[in-house]
C-alpha positions in Angstrom: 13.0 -24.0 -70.1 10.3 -25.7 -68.9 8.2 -24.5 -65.9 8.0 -25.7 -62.6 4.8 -26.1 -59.7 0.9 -25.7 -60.4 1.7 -23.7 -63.5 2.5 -27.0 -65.4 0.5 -30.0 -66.1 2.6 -31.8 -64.1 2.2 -29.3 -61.1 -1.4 -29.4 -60.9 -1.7 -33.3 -61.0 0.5 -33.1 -58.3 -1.5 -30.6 -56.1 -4.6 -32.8 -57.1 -3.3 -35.6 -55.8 -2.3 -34.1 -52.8 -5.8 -33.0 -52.0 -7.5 -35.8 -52.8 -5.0 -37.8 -50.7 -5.2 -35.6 -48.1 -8.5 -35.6 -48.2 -8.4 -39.2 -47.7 -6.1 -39.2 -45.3 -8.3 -37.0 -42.7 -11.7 -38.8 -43.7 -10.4 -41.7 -42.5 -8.5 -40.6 -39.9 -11.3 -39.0 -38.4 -14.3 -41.6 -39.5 -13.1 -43.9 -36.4 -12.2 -43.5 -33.0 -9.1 -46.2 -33.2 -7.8 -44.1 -36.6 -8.3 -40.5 -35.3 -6.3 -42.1 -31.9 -3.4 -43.5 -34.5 -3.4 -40.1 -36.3 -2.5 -37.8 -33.3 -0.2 -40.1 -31.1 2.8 -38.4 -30.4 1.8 -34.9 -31.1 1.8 -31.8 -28.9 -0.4 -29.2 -29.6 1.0 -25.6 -29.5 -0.1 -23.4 -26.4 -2.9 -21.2 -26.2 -0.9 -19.2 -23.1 -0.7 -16.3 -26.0 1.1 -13.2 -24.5 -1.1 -10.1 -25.0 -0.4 -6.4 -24.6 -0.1 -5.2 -21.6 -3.4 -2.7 -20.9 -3.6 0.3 -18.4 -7.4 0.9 -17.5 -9.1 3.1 -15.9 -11.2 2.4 -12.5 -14.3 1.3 -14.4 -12.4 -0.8 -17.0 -11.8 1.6 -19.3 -9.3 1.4 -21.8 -6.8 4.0 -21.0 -3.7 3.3 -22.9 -2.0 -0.3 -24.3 1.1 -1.3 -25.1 2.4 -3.7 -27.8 3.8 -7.0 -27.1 7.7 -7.6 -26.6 8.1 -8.1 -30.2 6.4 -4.7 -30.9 2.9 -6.4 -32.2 -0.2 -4.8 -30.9 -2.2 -8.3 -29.7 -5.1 -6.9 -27.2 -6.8 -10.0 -24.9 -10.0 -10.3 -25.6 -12.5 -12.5 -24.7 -15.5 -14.3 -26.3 -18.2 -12.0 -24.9 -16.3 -9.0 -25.5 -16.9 -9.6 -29.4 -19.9 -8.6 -31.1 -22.2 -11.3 -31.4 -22.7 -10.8 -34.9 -19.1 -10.6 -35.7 -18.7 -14.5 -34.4 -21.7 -15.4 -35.9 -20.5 -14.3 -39.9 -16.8 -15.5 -38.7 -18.7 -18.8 -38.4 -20.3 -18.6 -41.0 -17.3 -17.3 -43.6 -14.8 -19.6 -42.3 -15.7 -22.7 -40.5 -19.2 -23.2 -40.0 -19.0 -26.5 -38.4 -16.8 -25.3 -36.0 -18.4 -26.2 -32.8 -19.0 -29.9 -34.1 -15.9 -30.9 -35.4 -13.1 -32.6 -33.9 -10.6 -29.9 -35.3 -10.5 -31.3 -38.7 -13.7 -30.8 -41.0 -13.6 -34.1 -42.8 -16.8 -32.9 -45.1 -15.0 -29.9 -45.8 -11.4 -31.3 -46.5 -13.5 -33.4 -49.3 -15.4 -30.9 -50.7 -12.4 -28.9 -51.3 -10.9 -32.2 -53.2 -13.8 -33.1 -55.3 -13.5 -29.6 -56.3 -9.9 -29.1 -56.8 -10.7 -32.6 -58.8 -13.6 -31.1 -61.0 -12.0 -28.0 -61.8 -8.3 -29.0 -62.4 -7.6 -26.3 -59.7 -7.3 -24.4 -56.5 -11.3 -23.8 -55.7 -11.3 -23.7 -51.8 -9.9 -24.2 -49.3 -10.6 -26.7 -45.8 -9.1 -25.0 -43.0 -10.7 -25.1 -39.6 -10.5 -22.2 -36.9 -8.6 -24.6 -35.0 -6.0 -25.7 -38.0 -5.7 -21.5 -38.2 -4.7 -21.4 -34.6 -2.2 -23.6 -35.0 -0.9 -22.1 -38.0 -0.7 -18.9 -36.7 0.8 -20.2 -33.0 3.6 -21.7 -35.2 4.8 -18.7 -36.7 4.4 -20.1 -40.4 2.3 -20.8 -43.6 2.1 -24.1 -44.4 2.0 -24.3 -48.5 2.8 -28.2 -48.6 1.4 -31.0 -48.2 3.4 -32.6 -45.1 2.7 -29.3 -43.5 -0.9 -29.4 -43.9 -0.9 -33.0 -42.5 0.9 -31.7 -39.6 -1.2 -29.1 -39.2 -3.9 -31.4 -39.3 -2.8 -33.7 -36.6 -2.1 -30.6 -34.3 -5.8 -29.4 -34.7 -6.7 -32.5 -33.6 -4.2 -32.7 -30.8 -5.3 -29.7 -29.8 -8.7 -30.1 -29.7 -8.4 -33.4 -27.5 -7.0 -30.6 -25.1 -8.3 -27.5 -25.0 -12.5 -26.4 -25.7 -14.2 -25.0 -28.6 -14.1 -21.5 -26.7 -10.6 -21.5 -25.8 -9.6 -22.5 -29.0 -12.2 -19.4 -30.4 -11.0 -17.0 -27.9 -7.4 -17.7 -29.2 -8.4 -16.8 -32.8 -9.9 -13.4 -31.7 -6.7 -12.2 -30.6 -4.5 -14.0 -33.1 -6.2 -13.0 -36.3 -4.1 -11.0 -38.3 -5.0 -7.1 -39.9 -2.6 -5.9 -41.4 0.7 -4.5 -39.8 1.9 -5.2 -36.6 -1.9 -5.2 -35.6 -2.8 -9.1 -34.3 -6.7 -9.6 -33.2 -10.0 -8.1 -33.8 -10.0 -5.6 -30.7 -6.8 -4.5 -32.3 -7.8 -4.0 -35.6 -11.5 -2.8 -34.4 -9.4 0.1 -32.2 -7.2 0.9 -35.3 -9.5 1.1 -38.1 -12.8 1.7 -36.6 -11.8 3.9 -33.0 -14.5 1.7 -30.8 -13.9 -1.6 -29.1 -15.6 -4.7 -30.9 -18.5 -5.1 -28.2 -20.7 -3.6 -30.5 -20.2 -3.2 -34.3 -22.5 -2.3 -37.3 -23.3 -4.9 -39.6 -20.7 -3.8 -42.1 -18.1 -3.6 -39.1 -18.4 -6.7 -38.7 -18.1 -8.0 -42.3 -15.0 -5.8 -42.6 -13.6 -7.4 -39.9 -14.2 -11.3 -40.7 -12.9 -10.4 -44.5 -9.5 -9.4 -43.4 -7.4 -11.8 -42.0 -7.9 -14.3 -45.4 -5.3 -11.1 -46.7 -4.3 -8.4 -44.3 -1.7 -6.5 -46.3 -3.7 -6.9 -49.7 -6.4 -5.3 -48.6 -6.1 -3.1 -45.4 -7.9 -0.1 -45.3 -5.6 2.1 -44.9 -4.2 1.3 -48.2 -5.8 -0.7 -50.4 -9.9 0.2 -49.2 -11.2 -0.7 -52.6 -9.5 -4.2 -51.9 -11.4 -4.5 -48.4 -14.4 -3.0 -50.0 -15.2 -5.9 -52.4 -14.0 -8.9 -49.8 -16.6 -7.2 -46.8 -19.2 -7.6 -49.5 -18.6 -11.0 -50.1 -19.1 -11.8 -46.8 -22.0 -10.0 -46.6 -23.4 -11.4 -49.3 -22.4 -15.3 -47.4 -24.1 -14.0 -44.2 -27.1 -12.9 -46.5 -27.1 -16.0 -47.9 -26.7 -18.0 -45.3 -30.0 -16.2 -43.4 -27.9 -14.1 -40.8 -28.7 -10.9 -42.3 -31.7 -10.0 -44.6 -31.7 -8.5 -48.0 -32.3 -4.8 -46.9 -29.6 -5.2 -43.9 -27.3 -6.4 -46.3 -27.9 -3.6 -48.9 -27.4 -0.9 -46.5 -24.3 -2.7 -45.1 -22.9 -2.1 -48.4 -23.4 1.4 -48.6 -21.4 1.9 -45.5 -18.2 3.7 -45.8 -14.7 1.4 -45.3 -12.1 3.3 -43.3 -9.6 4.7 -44.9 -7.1 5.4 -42.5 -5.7 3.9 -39.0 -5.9 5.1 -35.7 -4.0 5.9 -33.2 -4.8 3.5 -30.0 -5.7 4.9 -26.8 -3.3 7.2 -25.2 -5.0 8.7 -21.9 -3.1 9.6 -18.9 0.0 8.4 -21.5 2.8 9.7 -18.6 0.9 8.1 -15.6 -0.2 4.8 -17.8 3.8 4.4 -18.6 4.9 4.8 -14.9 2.5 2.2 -13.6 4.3 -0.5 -16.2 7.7 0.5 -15.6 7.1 -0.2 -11.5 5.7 -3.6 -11.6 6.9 -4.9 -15.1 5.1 -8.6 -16.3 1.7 -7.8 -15.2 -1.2 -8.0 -18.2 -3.4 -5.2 -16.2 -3.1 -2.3 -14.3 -5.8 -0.6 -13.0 -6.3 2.9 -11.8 -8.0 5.4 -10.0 -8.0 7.3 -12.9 -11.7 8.4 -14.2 -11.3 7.8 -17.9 -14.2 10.4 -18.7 -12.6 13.1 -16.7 -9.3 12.5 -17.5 -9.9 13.0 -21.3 -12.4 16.3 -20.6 -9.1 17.8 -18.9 -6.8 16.7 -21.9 -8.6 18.4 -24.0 -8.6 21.5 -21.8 -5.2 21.4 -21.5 -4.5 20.7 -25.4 -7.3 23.8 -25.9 -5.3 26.0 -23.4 -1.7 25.5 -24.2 -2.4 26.4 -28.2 -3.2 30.1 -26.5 -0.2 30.5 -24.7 2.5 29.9 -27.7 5.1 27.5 -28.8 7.2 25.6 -26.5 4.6 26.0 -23.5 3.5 22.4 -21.7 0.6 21.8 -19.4 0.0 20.2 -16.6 -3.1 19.1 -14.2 -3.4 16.8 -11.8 -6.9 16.1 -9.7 -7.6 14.1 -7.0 -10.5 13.2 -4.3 -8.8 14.4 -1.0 -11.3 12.3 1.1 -9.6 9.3 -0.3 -6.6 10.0 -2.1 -7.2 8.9 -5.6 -6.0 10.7 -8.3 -8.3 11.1 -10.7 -6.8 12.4 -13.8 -3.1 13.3 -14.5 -2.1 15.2 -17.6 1.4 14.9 -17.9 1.4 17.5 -20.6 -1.0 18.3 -23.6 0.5 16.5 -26.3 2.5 13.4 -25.1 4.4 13.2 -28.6 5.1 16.7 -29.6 8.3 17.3 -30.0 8.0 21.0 -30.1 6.3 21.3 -26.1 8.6 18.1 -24.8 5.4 16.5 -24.7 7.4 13.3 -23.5 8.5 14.9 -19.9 5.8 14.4 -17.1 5.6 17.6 -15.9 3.1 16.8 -13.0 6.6 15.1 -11.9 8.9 18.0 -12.8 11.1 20.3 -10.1 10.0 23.5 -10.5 9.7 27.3 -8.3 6.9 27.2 -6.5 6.4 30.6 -6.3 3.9 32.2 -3.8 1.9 29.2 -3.2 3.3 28.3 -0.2 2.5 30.8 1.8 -0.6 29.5 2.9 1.1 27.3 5.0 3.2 30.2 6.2 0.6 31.8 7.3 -1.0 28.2 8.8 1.7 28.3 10.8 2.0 31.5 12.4 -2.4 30.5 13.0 -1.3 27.8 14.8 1.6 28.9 16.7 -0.3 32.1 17.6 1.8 34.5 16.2 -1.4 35.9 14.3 -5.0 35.6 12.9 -6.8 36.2 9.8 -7.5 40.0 10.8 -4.6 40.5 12.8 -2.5 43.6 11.0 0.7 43.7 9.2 2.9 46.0 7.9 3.9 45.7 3.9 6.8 48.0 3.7 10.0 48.2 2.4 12.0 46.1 4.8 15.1 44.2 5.0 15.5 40.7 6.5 19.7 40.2 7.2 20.5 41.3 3.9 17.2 39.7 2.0 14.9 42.4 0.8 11.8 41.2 -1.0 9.4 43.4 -3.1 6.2 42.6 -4.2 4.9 41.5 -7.4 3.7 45.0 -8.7 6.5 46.7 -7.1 4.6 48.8 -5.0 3.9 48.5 -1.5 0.4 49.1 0.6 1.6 49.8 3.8 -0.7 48.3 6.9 -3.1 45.7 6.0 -4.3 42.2 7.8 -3.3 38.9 7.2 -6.4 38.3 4.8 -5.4 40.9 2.6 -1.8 40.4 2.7 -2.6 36.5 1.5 -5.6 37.0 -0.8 -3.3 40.1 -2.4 -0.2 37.4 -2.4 1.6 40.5 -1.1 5.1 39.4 -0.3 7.1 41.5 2.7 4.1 40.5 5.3 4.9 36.4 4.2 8.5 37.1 4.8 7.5 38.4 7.9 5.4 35.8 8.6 8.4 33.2 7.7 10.6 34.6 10.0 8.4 34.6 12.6 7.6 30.9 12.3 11.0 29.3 11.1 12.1 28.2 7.4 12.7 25.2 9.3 9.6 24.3 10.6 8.2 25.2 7.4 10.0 22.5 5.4 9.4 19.9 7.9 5.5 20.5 7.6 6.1 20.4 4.0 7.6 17.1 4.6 4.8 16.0 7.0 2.5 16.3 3.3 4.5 14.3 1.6 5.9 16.7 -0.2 9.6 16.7 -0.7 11.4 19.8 -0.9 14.7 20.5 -3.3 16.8 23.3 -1.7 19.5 24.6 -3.5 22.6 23.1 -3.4 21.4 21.1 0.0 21.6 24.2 1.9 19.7 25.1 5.0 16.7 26.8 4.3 16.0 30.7 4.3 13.7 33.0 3.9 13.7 32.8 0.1 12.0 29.3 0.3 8.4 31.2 1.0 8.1 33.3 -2.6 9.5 30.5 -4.4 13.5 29.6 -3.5 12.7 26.0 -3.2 12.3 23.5 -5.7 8.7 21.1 -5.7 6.7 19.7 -8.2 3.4 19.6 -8.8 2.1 16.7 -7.2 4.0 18.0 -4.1 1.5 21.0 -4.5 -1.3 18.9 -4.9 -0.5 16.6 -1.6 0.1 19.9 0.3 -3.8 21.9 -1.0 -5.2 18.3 -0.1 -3.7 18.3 3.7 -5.1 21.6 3.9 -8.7 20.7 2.4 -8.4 18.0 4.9 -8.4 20.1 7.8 -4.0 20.0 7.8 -4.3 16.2 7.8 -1.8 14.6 5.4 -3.2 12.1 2.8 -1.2 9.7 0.4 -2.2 10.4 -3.0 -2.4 7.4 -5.4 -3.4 6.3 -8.7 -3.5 2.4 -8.2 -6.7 1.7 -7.0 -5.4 -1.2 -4.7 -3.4 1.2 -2.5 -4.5 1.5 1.4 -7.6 3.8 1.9 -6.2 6.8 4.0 -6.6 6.6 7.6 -5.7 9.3 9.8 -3.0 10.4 8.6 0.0 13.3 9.8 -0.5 16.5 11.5 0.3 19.1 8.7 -1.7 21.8 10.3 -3.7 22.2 13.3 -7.5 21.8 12.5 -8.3 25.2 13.4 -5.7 27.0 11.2 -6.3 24.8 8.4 -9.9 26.3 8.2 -8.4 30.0 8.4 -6.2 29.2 5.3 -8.9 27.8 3.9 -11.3 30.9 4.4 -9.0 33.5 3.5 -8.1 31.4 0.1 -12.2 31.2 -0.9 -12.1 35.2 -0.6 -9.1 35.4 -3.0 -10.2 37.8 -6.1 -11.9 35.0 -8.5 -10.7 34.9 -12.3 -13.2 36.2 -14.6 -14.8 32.8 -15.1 -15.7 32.2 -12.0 -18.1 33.2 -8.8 -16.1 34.3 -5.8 -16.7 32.5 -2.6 -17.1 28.8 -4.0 -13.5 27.4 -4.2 -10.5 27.8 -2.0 -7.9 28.8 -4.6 -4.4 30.7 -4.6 -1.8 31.5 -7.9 1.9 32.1 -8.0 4.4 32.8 -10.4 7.8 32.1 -10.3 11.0 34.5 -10.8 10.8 35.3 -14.6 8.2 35.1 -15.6 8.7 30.4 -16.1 6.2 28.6 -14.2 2.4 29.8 -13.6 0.5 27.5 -11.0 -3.0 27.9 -10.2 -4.1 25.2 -6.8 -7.3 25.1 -5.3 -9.9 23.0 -3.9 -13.6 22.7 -2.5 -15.4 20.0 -0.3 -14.1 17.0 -2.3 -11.6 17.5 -4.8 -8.3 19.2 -5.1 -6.7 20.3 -8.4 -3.8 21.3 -9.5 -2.6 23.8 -12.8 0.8 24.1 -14.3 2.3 26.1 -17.2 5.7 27.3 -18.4 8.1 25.4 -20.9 9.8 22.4 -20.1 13.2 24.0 -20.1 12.9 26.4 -18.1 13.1 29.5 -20.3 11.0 32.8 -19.3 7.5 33.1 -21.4 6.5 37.1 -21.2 3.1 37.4 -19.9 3.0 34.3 -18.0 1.4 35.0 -14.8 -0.6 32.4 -12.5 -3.6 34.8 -11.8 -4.4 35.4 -16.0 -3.3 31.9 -17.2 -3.3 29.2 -14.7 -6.1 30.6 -12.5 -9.0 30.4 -16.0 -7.8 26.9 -16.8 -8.4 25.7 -13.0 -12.2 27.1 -13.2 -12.4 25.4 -16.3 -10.9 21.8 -14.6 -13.5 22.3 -11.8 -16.2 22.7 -14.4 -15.6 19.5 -15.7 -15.3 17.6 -12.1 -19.3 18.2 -11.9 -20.9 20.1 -8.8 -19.2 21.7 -6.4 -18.7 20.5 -3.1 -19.0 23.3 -0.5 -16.5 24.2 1.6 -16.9 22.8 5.3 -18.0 24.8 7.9 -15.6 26.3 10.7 -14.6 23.9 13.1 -15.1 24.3 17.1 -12.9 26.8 18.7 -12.6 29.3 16.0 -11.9 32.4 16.9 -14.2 34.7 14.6 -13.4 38.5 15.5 -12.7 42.2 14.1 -9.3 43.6 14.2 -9.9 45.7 17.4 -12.0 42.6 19.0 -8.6 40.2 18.6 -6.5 40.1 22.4 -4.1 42.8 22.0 -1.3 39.7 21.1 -2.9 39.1 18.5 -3.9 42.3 16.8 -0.5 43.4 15.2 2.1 40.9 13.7 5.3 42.2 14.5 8.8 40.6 13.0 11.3 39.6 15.1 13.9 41.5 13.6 12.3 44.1 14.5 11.2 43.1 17.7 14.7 42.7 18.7 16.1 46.1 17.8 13.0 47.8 19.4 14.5 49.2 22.8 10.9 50.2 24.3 10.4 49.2 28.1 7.8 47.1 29.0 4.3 49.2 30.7 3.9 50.4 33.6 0.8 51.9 35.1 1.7 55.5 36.2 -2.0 55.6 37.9 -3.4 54.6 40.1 -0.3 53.0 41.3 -0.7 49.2 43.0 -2.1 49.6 46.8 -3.4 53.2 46.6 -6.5 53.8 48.6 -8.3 55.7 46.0 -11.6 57.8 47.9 -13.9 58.5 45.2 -15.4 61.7 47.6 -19.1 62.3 48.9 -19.2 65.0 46.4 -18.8 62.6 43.7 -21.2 60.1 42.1 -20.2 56.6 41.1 -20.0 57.3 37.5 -17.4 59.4 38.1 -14.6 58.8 35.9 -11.3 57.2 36.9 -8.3 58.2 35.3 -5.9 55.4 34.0 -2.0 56.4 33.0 0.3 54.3 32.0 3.8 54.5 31.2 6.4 53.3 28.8 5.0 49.9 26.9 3.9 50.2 22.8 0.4 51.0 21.9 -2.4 50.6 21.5 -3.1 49.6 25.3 -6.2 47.5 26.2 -7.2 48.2 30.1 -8.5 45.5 32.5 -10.1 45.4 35.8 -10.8 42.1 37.3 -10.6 40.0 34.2 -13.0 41.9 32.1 -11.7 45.0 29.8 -13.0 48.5 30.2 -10.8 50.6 27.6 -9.0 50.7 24.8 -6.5 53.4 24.5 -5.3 52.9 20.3 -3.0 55.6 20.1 -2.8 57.7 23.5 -1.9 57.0 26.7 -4.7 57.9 28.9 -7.9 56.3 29.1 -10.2 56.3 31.6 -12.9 53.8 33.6 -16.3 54.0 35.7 -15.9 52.1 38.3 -19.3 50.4 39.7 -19.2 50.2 42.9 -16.6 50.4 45.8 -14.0 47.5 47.1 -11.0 46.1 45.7 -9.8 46.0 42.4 -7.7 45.0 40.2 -6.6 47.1 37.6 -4.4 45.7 34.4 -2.9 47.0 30.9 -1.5 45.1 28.1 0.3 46.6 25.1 0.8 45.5 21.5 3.5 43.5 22.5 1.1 41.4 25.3 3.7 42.7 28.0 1.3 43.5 30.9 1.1 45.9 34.6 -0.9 45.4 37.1 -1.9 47.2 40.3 -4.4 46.4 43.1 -6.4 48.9 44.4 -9.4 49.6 47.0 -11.9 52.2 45.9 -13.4 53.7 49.5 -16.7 55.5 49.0 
């Protein structure tokens, strides 16, 4: 049976005469104006509108994370000067070195490859232009024949007529194919070398010109003996052809070929996918995102999480509260572990809260004046209409002050605190933040909401630490660059009470990697032992620190002050300086327990407020109107005794506006007076329910 194609006599004559005809063909076509003109009427070039994979980058530029094309090819844009100089000057050089001079045909080159296909009864080279690849590769399809070269031809020529040399360049770089589903040279230079192609070693860019002539024969990845000998050909054309010199070339050979492929880019991978799936169709998204910082606290996280044990995810989210960008997001450590459901954001995620809302609690009773940081209160057993909370340690530490009862997360005084100011108005503050709140089956909130009984996620957090860094202004947190810069924004806190928090939270016990005093910080831990948050913040930046398992189940051991509270240290370590903490703002009150207004010294709960049957004070003596004679036989410093009557203690005493005695535990108390003439003589009691009587002192 006899044989069939270039294998036979026959065959080859025919692919001779082919060449040579085609070779003919083009010469002339191209020798004249009137010829080329005849040779391309008609034709439509194909487009150079090439869709590209859509990239995610961070505020600088930075490559955070691409994604492939609809038909699952990676295809990166790229542009001329984002290639290696080098790298264009050997692609030249290797493949159509009278690119920028030809009409999209290289006539001289179409009949050298004849003559020798002529001489040697064969194959030798071959004549296509960068612009006849183009088209080739824009069409879908190799053209083996000869009416498809022709055609080919003709479109090169078409195409150059409309589009310029760098256009038609520019179109190469990203349509060059490597191997796979990789299309491009930033592609392939992100695969099989990790670095974009802006700068690439001598042997880099050999590798990469040598490629496309046979991407699956001889990727790296599996055939690098293959790649090995076609980079060296190449260099050996570029030394050759002057662009390199002998010792260049000689150490680009020595140079290692990859051997494996890369993974591309996958920073801020949950973040990166959410800004694609809201605007679909657009080739970049840009955001606030610091690609630096964002892959220091990856690498944290992935560092962290290996510590804690399987099936425990990780999450941190920081932002500038000045402004509102988020600048890094780690959705987990490990977007595509299976094991830690790498795949679920779980800066996104409903969780408990634990006890980090009660600095808002708190906040709130500062600004409603129920308290203040040193005002006291009780941590007992106690019972709130059938809820009856314990603390963490199950112990309880009897009276203490606010500060202590929120740096010590102690959790009867926060109840007490919640009650005093409303679950209500809590949750609407919360909502003032942005935050939004989960209750439980959409029931009316209780008491349970302020250790936890609530459901929020981490972000909701974050927004609520930055209104409070802000002075309790709201900010929008965003990571799209373009969004609105933050204006004044809502009332989440009253300035004052916003710095209180904010005090009492830098004087929180600091993890044993840290100094105490420079950030404003508190933990929780939810019931369980399944979530473990760390949130704190200094001048600038706010940061946030999850941990637990993705489903929920209990981890033994997990506790926000030992796990989350190291890794937050750590995330402000890699934010840079600190930025202090801003100084208090007008109007603070700074005072001792026993200096606070007698209002304001003791928290009291209104549950037990309203079963307390005590009368309100009266002053026993000197009763109101008495004309008291301090005597001839007595001097002015006399002492005048002051009783009072029913009322709570401790009792402050007044006269005329300015106090003269405190009475903490006894009744009695007594005064100098100064001078004769009226007075007015008043006494307040824990409660601030006052007496007062007016008296003239007669000589």
């Amino acid at each position: 049976m006899a044989s069939t194609g270039i294998g036979t006599v026959a065959g080859r004559r025919r692919v001779l005469l082919g060449a040579a005809l085609l070779a003919a063909a083009l010469f002339g076509a191209v020798a004249g104006p009137l010829g080329w003109q005849a040779f391309v009427a008609g034709v439509t070039p194909p487009s150079l509108a090439i869709p590209t994979s859509p990239l995610v980058v961070d505020r600088d530029g930075r490559l955070l994370r691409p994604f492939t094309v609809a038909d699952g090819r990676w295809r990166l844009p790229v542009t001329l000067d984002e290639v290696d100089p080098r790298f264009v000057a050997m692609l030249l050089a290797w493949e159509d070195q009278r690119f920028w001079t030809h009409a999209g045909v290289d006539p001289w080159a179409v009949a050298r490859a004849a003559f020798q296909a002529l001489a040697a009864g064969r194959i030798v080279s071959g004549a296509s232009t960068l612009t006849m690849q183009v088209v080739r590769l824009r069409q879908g399809e190799p053209t083996r024949d000869l009416a498809g070269k022709v055609a080919q031809a003709r479109q090169a020529l078409a195409l150059e007529r409309q589009a310029d040399k760098t256009a038609i360049l520019t179109a190469y770089l990203r349509l060059a194919p490597y191997g796979g589903n990789l299309e491009g040279v930033r592609s392939a230079a992100l695969a099989y070398l990790g670095k974009e192609p802006r700068r690439l070693t001598t042997a880099e860019a050999a590798l990469l010109v040598a490629l496309p002539q046979a991407p699956e024969a001889r990727r790296p990845d599996r055939n690098p003996q293959a790649a090995r000998r076609a980079r060296d050909r190449v260099l050996a054309r570029a030394e050759a052809r002057g662009l390199i010199d002998t010792a260049e070339a000689a150490a680009a050979r020595q140079e290692p070929v990859p051997t494996r492929r890369r993974p591309f880019p996958m920073l801020a991978a949950h973040a990166a996918a959410r800004a694609v799936r809201e605007a679909p169709g657009r080739d970049l998204y840009r955001l606030s995102i610091d690609a630096g910082l964002q892959r220091r606290l990856e690498a944290l996280a992935a560092e962290r999480v290996a510590a804690v044990g399987p099936g425990v995810s990780l999450a941190l989210l920081a932002a500038d509260h000045r402004s509102g960008e988020i600048l890094a997001a780690v959705g987990s450590p490990d977007p595509i572990s299976t094991g830690r459901q790498g795949f679920i954001d779980m800066t996104r995620a409903v969780r408990s809260p634990g006890s980090t809302l009660k600095p808002l609690i708190y906040g709130l009773g500062f600004e409603l004046g129920l308290a203040h940081p040193e005002s006291l209160i009780e941590d007992r057993p106690s019972g709130f209409s059938g809820y009856v909370p314990s603390n963490f340690d199950r112990t309880f530490h009897g009276t203490v002050t606010v500060r202590e009862a929120l740096q010590r997360s102690l959790n009867v005084p926060a109840v007490t605190m919640l009650e005093a100011v409303g679950p209500a108005r809590l949750v609407a503050r919360l909502r003032r933040a942005g935050v939004t709140p989960v209750l439980p089956d959409l029931s009316p909130p209780g008491l349970a909401i302020g250790l936890g009984g609530v459901g929020l996620t981490l972000t909701d957090l974050v927004h609520l630490y930055a209104a409070i860094a802000r002075g309790g202004e709201a900010v929008e947190l965003s990571n799209h660059l373009e969004h609105p810069a933050s204006g004044p924004g809502r009332r989440v806190l009253e300035r004052r009470a916003a710095w209180q928090v904010g005090d009492i939270l830098a004087g929180a016990p600091a993890p044993t990697n840290a100094s105490p005093g420079t950030l404003a910080y508190k933990t929780g831990t939810s019931y369980g032992y399944r979530d473990a948050w760390a949130i704190g913040f200094d001048g600038r930046h706010v940061v946030g620190v999850w941990v637990g398992r993705p489903d929920g189940a209990p981890v033994p051991g997990l506790v926000g002050i030992n796990v989350a509270a190291p890794i937050l240290i750590d995330a402000f370590a890699r934010l840079g300086p600190r930025t202090p903490l801003p100084a208090p703002p007008r109007g603070v009150l700074i005072a001792t327990t026993a200096d606070l207004p007698p209002p304001l010294r003791r928290v009291r709960a209104p549950h037990q407020a309203a079963t307390t049957t005590i009368a309100a004070p009266e002053i026993a003596y000197p009763p109101d109107g008495a004309q008291i004679a301090l005597g001839l036989d007595r001097t002015i410093s006399a002492p005048l005794p002051l009783k009072v009557r029913n009322g709570l203690p401790p009792f402050i005493w007044y006269v005329d506006g300015a106090p003269v005695a405190r009475s903490p535990y006894g009744r009695p108390a007594d005064w100098h007076p100064a001078s004769p003439g009226f007075a007015t003589i008043a006494v307040v009691d824990a409660r601030g329910r006052a007496s007062r009587a007016r008296v003239l002192l007669e000589p």
